[in-house]
C-alpha positions in Angstrom: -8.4 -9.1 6.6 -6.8 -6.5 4.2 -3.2 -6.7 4.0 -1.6 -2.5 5.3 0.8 -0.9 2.8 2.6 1.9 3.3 2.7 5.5 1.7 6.0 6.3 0.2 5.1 10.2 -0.6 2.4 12.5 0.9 -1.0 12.1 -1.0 -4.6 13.4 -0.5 -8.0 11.8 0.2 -10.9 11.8 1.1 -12.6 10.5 4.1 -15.3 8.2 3.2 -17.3 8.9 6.3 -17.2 12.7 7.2 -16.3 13.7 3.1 -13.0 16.0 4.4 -9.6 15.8 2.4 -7.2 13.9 4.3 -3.1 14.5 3.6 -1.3 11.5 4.3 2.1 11.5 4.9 5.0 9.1 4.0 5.2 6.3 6.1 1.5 5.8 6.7 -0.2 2.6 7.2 -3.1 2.2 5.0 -6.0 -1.1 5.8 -8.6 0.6 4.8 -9.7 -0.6 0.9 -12.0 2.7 0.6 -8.8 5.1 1.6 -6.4 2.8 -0.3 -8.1 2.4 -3.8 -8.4 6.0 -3.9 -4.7 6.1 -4.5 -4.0 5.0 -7.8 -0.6 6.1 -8.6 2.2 3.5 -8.1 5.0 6.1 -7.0 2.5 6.3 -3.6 3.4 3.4 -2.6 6.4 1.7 -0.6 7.2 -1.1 -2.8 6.6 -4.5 -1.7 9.3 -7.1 -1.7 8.8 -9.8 -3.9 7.5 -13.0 -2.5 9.9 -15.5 -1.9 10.9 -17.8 -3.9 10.5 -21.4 -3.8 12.7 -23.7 -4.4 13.1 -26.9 -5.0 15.4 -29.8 -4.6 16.0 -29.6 -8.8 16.5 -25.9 -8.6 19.0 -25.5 -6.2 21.6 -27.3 -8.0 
């Protein structure tokens, strides 16, 4: 199952089933690999937090 990101500014696309332009706005959900590789710029996107870390007994000291 595809992980939803979320839309940090307003973008256009296109619907892959009826062909209409779509405007997304901020805070969207997107799960849907068809809508979501259609938006290629970073900016689009709410950064994701970096995974976290793992440490280990030797690198917490």
């Amino acid at each position: 199952m595809p992980t939803a990101r979320t839309l940090a500014s307003a973008v256009f696309v296109t619907d892959p089933k009826t062909r209409e332009t779509l405007l997304l706005q901020p805070g969207t959900e997107i799960s849907d690999p068809v809508i979501a590789e259609q938006i290629t710029h970073t900016a689009a996107w709410v950064a994701e937090p970096p995974p976290p870390s793992r440490r280990t007994k030797a690198n917490s000291s």
